[in-house]
N, C-alpha and C positions, 0 to 999 in steps of 0.2 A: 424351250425348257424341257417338254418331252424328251426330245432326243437326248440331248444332256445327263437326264435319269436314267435314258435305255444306257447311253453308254456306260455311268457309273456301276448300275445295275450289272451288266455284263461283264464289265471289270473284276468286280467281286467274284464274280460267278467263277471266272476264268481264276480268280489266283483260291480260290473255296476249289478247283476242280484241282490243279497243280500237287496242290497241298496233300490233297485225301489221295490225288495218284502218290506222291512220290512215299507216304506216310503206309498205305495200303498196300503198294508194292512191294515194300521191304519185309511188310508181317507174312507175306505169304511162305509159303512152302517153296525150296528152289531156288538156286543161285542165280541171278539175273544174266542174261549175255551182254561181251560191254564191245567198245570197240576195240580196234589194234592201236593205235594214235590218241585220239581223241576223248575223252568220257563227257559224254552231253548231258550235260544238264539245268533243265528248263524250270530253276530257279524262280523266287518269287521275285528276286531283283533282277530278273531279264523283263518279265512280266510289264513294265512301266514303259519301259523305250515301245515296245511293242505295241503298245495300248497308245502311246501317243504319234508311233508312228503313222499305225490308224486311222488316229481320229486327223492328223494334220496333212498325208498324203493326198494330191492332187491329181486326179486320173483324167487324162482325157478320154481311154476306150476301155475301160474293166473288161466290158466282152464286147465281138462281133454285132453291128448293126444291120449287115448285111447276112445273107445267109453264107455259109461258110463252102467253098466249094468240095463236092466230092465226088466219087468215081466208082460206079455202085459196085458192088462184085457179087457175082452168083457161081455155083458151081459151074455149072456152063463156063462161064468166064473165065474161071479161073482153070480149067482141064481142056483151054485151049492151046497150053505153054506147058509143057514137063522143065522150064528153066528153072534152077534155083533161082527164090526170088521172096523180097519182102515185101510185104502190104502193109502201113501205118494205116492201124483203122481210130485211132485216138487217143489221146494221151499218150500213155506207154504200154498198150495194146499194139502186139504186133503179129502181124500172120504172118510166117515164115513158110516155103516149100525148101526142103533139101533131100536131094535125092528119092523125089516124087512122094514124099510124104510131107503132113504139117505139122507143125509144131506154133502153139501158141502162145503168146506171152505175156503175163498179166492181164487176163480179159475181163474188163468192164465194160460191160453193156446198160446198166442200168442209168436212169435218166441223172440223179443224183449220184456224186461220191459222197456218203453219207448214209451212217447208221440208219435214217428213215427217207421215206419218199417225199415227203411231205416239206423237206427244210434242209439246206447245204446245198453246197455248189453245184450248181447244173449246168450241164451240157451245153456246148456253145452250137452242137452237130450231133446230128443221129450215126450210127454207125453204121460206112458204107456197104455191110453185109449181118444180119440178122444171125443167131446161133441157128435158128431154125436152117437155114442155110448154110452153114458151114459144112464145108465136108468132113469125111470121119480125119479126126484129129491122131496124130501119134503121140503126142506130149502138150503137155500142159504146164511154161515154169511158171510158179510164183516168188516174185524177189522178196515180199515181204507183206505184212499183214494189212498194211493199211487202208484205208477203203477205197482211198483212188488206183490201188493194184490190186486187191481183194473184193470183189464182189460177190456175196455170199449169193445172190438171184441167179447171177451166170454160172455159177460152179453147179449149182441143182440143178440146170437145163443142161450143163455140160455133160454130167455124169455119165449119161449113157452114150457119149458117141467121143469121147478120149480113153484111148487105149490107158495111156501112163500120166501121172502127173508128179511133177517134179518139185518139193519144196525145200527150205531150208528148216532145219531143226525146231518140234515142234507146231510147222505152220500147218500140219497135215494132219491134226488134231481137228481144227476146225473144217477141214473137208472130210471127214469120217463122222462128226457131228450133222453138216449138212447132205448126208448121203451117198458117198463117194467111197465105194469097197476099199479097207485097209488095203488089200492086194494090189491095188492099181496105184497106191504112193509108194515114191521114196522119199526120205528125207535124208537132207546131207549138211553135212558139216564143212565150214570152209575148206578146200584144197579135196575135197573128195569129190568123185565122178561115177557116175552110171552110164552102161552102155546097153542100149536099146537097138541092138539088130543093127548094127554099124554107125547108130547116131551117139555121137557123146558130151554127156553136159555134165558139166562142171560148177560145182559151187565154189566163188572167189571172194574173197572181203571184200567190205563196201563199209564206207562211216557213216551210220544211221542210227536207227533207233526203233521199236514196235510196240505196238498198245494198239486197242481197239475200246479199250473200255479202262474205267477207274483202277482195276484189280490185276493190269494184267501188262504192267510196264515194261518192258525190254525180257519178257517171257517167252518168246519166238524168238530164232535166230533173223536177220537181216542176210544178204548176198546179192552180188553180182555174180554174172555169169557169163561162161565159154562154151559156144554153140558148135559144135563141131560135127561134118558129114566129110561125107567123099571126097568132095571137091571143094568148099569151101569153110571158112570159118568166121565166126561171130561171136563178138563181145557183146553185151549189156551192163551197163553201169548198174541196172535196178536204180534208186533212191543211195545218194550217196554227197557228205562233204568231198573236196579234193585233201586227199591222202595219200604216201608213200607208196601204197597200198598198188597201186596202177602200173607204177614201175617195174614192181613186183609181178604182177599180172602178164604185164607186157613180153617181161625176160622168161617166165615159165612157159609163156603160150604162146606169143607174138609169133613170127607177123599175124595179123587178122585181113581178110578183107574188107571189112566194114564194122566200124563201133555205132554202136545206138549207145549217144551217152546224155542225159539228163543235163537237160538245159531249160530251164524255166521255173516258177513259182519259188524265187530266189531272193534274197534279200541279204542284204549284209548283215544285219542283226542274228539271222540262223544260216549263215555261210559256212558253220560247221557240219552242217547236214544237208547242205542242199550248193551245189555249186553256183558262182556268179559264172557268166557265159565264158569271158578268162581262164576262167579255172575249166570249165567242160574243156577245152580246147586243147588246155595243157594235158588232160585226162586223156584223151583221143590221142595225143603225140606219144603221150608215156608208153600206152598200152602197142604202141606201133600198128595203127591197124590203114590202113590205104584208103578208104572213105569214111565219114563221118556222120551221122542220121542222128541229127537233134531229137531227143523227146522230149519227156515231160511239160508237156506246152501244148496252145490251141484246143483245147477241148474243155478245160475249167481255169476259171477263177481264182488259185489259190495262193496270191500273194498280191502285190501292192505295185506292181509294173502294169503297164498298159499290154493286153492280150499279145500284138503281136512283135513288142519288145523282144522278148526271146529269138524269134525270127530274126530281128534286123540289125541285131548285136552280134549274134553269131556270125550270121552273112557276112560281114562287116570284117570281121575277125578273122576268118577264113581265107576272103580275099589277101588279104596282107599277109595272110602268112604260106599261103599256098596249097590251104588243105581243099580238096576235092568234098563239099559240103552239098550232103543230097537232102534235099526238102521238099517231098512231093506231095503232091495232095493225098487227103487222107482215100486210100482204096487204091492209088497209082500204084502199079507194079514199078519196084527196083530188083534189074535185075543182078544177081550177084558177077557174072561172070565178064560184066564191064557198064558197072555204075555209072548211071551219067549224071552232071553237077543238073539241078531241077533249077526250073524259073521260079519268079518269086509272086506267086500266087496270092500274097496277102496284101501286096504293096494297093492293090487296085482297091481294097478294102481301110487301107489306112487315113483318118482325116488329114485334112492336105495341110496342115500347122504340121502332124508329123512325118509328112511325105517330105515336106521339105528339108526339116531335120534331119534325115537320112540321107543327104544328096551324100556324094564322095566328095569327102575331102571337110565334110562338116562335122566334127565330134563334140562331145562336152569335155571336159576337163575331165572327171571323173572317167571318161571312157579313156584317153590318152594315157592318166596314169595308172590303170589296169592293165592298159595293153603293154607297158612297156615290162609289167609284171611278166607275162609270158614271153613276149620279148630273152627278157633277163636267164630267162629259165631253162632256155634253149641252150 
């Protein structure tokens, strides 16, 4: 019966929170950013499938019971290679080298993604290299405000050892708030670019959305991004539904040597904002890029799949369709200038009801006729 109350209790809370954002948002001062495709909106009648998906989903692993494997990294370590190269240090935290500089992306260090420390999704893994230890950084993207790409404790330890930081429209507000010299932001608007001493990023549409609080709904721009040096190039989805938008992407900047594209904390209910692994895959073919480095996954909690679902749906997907899909452990160097397909490091962690499930040639229904979605698309 407790729980019962918590749940209803919560309930209310969540469509009392909906309410006063969408109602708050609109009094404000300032035209909202909306999407190119899509306009999201998280209604009070979405509000119920959601709350019931909740309370009726059946998980066998929400997170990791074993420790999560990683691959420490120290300066030392890493100024043993001038290769361009990426490090996945969690979620969609990513340490980049291009042409002997770094560039980082989205960095969340802190234990929670969540306004306080005390309560929200935590960490399944520590991050295999400390800011303390980071080398001096050349750039800093942020795709978008939320707090699993925004961490406002990393940005104030960041400030004095990143040269530039790069946001979309707006998001550079809240890093001049937590201490971060105006001089050292850009902000950009889709299809605009900055060039830093021969590095060039690019801000690209993405279908999302931003808020960090009741008052401040779709007030920051959202973006994906185009990571460009010397010799290589790189996509990021950031936080994105599948949209036109990739195609787009693809045809202006293509080929890529490697996409980081958002695969995890997904559900059909908000597949406008968050891709099913299908659609990641079809985003990766769109944008043309030669490997593919799943993120958003492994590190939290933020949806209604089992942890290393993202993983083994992709994998899966990949095989079949011939993309070269790298999934390294977090702190593994990838290197750019010939990407190799990574083992699958999570399987050994998976209960063996869903090792089995995953053998070849075993799918659900639901995954066949997804796949024949992308299939079709081709």
């Amino acid at each position: 019966m407790k729980i019962l109350a918590g749940v209803i209790v919560g309930f209310v809370l969540l469509v009392a929170f909906v309410w006063l954002t969408k109602t708050w948002s609109t009094a404000n001062k300032g035209k909202p950013f909306t999407n190119s495709e899509k306009a999201y909106q998280a209604g009070l009648s979405s509000l119920w499938p959601i709350a019931k998906a909740y309370w009726n989903t059946q998980r066998q692993a929400p997170a990791p019971v074993d420790a999560v494997p990683l691959m420490t990294l120290t300066q030392d370590i890493l100024a043993q290679t001038q290769d361009d190269a990426i490090y996945r240090l969690g979620h969609s935290t990513i340490l980049m080298r291009l042409d002997g500089e770094y560039v980082l992306i989205d960095p969340v260090f802190s234990e929670r993604a969540s306004p306080v420390q005390w309560a929200g999704p935590k960490r399944f893994h520590e991050s295999p290299i400390s800011i303390a230890d980071l080398p001096a950084i050349k750039a800093v993207i942020i795709s978008h405000d939320h707090y699993d790409h925004l961490d406002k404790a990393a940005i104030e330890q960041l400030a004095g050892k990143v040269q530039h930081f790069v946001t979309p429209l707006k998001v550079g507000e809240y890093l001049t708030a937590w201490g971060v010299e105006p001089i050292q932001i850009t902000e950009l608007e889709w299809w605009q670019s900055v060039e830093l001493n021969g590095l060039s990023i690019t801000a690209t549409p993405a279908q999302h959305f931003s808020g960090r609080g009741l008052l401040d709904r779709d007030h920051t721009l959202w973006a994906s991004w185009v990571i460009q040096g010397l010799h290589h190039k790189i996509f990021y989805s950031g936080d994105s539904g599948y949209f036109g938008g990739f195609k787009d992407i693809g045809e202006r900047y293509g080929p890529f040597d490697v996409s980081m594209i958002e695969t995890g904390a997904y559900n059909e209910l908000w597949s406008d904002i968050h891709m099913l692994p299908e659609q990641s895959l079809q985003a990766h073919i769109d944008v043309n890029a030669g490997a593919m480095l799943p993120v958003h996954n492994g590190t939290f909690d933020l949806a209604l799949h089992d942890w290393f679902e993202p993983f083994e749906r992709i994998s899966e997907l990949a095989k079949q369709h011939g993309v070269n899909l790298l999934t390294p452990k977090f702190g593994q160097a990838v290197l750019l200038a010939n990407p190799q397909a990574s083992e699958r490091w999570w399987q050994e962690m998976m209960p063996n009801a869903a090792t089995k499930a995953s053998e070849p040639g075993v799918h659900s229904p639901k995954m066949v006729e997804l796949n024949e979605v992308v299939t079709n698309s081709q």
